[in-house]
C-alpha positions as CSV (number, residue, x, y, z in Angstrom):
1,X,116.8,94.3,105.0
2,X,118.7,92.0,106.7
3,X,116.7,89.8,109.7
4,X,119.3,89.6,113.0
5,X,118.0,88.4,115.8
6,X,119.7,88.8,119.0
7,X,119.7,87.4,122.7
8,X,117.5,89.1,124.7
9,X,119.1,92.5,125.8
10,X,118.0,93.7,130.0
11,X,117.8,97.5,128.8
12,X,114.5,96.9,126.5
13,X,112.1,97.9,129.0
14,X,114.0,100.8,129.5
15,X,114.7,102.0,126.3
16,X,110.5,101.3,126.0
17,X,109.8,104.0,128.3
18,X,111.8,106.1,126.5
19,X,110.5,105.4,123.1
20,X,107.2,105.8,124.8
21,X,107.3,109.4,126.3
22,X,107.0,111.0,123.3
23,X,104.1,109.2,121.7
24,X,102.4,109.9,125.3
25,X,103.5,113.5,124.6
26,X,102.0,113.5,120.9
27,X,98.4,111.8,121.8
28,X,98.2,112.8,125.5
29,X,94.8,111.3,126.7
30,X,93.9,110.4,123.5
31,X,96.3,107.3,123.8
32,X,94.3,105.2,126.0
33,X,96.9,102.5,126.8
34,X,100.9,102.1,125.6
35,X,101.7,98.8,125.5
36,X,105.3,97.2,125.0
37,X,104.6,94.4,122.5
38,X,107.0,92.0,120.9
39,X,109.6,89.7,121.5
40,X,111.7,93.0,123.3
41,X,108.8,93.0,125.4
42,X,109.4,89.5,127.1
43,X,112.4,88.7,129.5
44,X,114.8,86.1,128.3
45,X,113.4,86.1,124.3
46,X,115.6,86.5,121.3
47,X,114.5,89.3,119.6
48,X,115.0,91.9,116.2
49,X,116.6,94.6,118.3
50,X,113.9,97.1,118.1
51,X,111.3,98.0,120.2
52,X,107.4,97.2,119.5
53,X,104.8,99.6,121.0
54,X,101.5,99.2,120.9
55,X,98.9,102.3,121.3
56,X,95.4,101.9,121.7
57,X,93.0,104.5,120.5
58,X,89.1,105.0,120.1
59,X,89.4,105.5,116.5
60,X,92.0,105.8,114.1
61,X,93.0,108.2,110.7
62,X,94.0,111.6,111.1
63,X,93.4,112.3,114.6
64,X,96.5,110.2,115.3
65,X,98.0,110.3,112.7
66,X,98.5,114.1,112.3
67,X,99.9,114.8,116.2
68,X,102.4,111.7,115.3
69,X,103.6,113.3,112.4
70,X,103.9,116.1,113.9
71,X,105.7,114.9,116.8
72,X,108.3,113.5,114.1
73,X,107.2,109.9,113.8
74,X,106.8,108.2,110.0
75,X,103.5,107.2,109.2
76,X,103.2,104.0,106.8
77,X,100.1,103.7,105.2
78,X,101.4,100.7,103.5
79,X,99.9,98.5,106.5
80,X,97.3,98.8,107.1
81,X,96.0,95.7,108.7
82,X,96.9,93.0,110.5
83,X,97.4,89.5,109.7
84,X,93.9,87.1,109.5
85,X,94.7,84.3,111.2
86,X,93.8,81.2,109.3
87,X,90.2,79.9,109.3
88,X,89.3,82.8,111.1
89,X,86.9,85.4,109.6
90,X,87.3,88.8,112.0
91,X,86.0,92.2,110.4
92,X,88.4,94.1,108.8
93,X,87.8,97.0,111.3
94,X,88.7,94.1,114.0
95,X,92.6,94.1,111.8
96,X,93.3,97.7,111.5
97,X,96.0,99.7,112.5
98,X,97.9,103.1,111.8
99,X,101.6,102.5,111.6
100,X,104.6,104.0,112.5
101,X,108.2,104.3,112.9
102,X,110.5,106.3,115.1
103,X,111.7,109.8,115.0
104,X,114.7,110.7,113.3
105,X,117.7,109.6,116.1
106,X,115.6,107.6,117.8
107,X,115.8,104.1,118.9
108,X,114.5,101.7,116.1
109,X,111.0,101.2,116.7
110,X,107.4,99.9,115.4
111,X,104.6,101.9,116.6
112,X,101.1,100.0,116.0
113,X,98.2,102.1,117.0
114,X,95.0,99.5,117.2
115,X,91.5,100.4,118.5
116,X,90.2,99.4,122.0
117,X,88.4,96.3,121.9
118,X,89.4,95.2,118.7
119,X,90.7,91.6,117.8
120,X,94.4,93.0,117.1
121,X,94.3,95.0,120.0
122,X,93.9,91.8,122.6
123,X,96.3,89.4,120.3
124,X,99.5,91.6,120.7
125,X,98.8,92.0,124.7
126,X,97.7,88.1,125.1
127,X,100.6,86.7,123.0
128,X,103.2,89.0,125.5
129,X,101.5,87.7,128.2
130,X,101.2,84.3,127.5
131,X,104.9,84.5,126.4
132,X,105.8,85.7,129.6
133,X,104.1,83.2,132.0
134,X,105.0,80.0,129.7
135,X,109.4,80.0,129.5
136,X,109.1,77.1,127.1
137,X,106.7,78.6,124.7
138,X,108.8,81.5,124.9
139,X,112.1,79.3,124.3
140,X,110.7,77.2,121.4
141,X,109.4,80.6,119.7
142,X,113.4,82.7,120.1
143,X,114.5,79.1,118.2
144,X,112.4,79.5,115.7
145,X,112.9,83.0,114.9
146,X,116.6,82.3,115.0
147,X,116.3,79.3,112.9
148,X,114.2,81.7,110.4
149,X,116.2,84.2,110.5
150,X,119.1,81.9,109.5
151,X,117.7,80.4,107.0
152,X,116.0,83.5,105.6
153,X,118.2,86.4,106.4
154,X,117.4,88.5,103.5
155,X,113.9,87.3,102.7
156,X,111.6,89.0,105.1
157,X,108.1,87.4,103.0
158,X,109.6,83.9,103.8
159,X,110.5,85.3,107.6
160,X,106.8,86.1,108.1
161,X,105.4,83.4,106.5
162,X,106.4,80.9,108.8
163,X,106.6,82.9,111.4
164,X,102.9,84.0,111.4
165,X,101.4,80.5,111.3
166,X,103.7,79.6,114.2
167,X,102.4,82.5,116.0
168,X,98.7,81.5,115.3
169,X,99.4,77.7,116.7
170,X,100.9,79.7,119.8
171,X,98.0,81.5,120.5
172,X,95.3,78.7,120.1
173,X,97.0,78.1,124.2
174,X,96.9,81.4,124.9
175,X,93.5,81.8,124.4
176,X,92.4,78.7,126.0
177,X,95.1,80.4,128.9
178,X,93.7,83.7,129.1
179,X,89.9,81.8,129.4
180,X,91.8,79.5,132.2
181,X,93.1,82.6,133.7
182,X,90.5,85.2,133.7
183,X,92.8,87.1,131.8
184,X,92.2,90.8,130.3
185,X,94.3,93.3,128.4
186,X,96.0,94.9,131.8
187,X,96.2,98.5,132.3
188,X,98.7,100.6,130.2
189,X,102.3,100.6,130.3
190,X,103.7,103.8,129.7
């Protein structure tokens, strides 16, 4: 798979609300917040050119994942959790996710459903965020993904295992941010 990362593209937020509906449509109340997530998710920041949701749920397993497949969406049971940051030692229950990808036609898209309250579920939210409100953070993380990307256009491992690490230093200030701030995971976007 070849890693492409492009300038950051004004209809993402649109093209979220589209890729949104139907998951809304598939979980209905059950889907507790829809979240825009990743780098499509923050103005003016190079990005893979698909769009990162993020669904929060009360539990996960076959309650969501059967309405999802239903609805046409590919479940991925290969990932089942989310990367430990390092010297940190979160429950596994605090890392998992069910994972998805678009409907046939659809946009390209990455659907992580995470629980409410869980470690994963405040990370994707608080790194957007922080992203958002700090336009040099944001700038220094695009380079880097480009400079990845270049360097590692074919290698996704190698793309991810810098990239991770960088994330992690990022959100050392987010936290210490979000503590500054008074911030909390705000209400759902779709």
């Amino acid at each position: 798979m070849l890693i492409e990362i492009v300038g950051y593209n004004e209809s993402w937020p649109e093209e979220f609300v589209l890729c949104a509906a139907p998951i809304r449509a598939a979980l209905g109340n059950d889907a507790t917040a829809i979240h825009h997530i990743g780098s499509t998710s923050v103005p003016g920041l190079a990005a893979k050119d698909l769009i990162d949701i993020q669904v929060t749920v009360a539990s996960l397993g076959e309650p969501v994942i059967a309405p999802m497949v239903a609805a046409g969406f590919t479940f991925h049971d290969h990932l089942p959790v989310d990367h430990q940051p390092p010297g940190a030692a979160y429950p596994e229950v605090d890392l998992q996710k069910n994972t998805f990808t678009q409907r046939e036609g659809d946009k390209r898209t990455n659907i992580h459903v995470r629980v409410e309250g869980a470690f994963n579920q405040r990370y994707a939210v608080l790194f957007r965020d922080y992203l958002r409100s700090h336009p040099r953070a944001r700038d220094a993380y695009g380079e880097l993904k480009r400079n990845l990307a270049r360097l590692f256009p074919n290698n996704v491992v190698a793309y991810y295992d810098i990239k991770d690490p960088a994330i992690d230093m990022l959100m050392a200030g987010a936290n210490i941010w979000a503590e500054a701030t008074g911030w909390e995971v705000p209400p759902s976007d779709a």
